[in-house]
N, C-alpha and C positions, 0 to 999 in steps of 0.2 A: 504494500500500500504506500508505502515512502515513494517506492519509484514511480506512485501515481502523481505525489503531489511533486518531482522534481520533472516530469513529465507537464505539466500544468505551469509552470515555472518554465520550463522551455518555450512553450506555444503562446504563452504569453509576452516572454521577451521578442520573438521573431513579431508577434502580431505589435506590437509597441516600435517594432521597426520595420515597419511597412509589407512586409512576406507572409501576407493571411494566408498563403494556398500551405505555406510548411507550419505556421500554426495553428491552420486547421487539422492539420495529417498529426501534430505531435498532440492534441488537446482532445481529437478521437479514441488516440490511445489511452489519456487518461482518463475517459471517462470510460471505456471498456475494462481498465483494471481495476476503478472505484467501482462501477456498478456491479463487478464479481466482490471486488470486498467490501465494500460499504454498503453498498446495497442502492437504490435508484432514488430512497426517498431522502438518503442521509446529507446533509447540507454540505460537506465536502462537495459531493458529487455534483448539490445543485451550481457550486460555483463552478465546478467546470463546465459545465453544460452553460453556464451565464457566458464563461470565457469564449466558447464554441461559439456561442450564438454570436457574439461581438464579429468572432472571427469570418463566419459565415457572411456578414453584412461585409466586413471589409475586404471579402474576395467576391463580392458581388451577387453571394447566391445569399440574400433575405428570405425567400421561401425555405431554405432548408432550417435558417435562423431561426423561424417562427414557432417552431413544434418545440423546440428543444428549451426556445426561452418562457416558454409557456409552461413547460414540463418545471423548470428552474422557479417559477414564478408558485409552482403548485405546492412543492416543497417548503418553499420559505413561509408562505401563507402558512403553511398546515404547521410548520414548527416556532414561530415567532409570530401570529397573527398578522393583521390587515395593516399594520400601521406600523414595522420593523421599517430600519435604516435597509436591511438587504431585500425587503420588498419594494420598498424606492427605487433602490441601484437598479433592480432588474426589470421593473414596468420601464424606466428609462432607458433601458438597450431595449426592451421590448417596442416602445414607442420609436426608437432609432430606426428599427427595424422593418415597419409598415410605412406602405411608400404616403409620399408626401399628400397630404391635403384629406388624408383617409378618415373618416371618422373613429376609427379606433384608434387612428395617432394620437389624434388629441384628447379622447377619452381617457386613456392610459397616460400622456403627460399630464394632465390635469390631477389626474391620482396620481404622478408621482411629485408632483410639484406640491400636493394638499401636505403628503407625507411629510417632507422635505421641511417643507418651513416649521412643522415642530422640531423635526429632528438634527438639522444640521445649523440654522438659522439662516437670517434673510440676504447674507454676502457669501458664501459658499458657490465653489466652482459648481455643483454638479445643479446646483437649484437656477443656478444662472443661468447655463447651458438647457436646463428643462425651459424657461422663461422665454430664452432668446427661441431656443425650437416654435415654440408656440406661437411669438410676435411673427419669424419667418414665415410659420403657414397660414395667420392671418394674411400678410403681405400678400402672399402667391394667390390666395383666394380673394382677394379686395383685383388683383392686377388681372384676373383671368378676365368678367366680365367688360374692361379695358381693349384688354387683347383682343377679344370679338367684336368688338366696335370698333377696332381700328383696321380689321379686316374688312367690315361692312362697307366701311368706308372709303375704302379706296376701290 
């Protein structure tokens, strides 16, 4: 089980330097060697499965992200309730992960952002980066009916 979490610790160094296809390949290992020894529900496992899912978005496959951070996201509810810091972290790569303008994006940053301001307070990177998500897909959504009117229009 050690060589799950230095396995995890690999695929997250490659994925923090830009190589999500090898830290996806080293972070499926460690969630194949946690979910034989820990088991699928044990919170170990759900961070890897959180790392994976990261990974997956930044090699461009979000579909495969989706199942695994949900899986991550079931875990953590079930062993820290609705309102844990590692429930935040994970609706926010879950939110990362649904393409833009979705209403489950912003469903999901909404509750992670609800979380966030008991738990981290109101200047924290990760509460920030849920905020600014949020203002972006207002933008994209205030510029779309724009967009169609400047097509109409010419």
């Amino acid at each position: 089980i050690d060589v799950s979490l230095t396995l995890r610790a690999l695929g997250s160094a490659y994925a923090e330097n830009g190589d999500a296809e090898r830290a996806v390949s080293f972070l499926k290992r460690a969630l194949t060697v946690q979910q034989c020894g820990f088991g699928s529900l044990h919170v170990e496992t759900a961070r890897t499965m959180r790392c994976l899912g990261m990974a997956y978005v930044a090699s461009g496959q979000s579909e495969e992200a989706l199942p695994v951070l949900k899986q991550a996201l079931a875990v953590f509810e079930n062993q820290f309730g609705d309102a844990h810091l590692q429930v935040a972290k994970t609706l926010r790569h879950l939110a990362l992960a649904h393409p833009e303008c979705s209403p489950d994006r912003q469903m999901l940053a909404l509750r992670a952002m609800s979380i966030l301001k008991t738990q981290v307070g109101p200047d924290h990177a990760w509460l920030l980066e849920v905020q600014a998500l949020l203002l972006a897909e207002k933008d994209v959504m205030e510029d779309k009916p724009a967009a169609k009117r400047s097509k109409i229009d010419n």
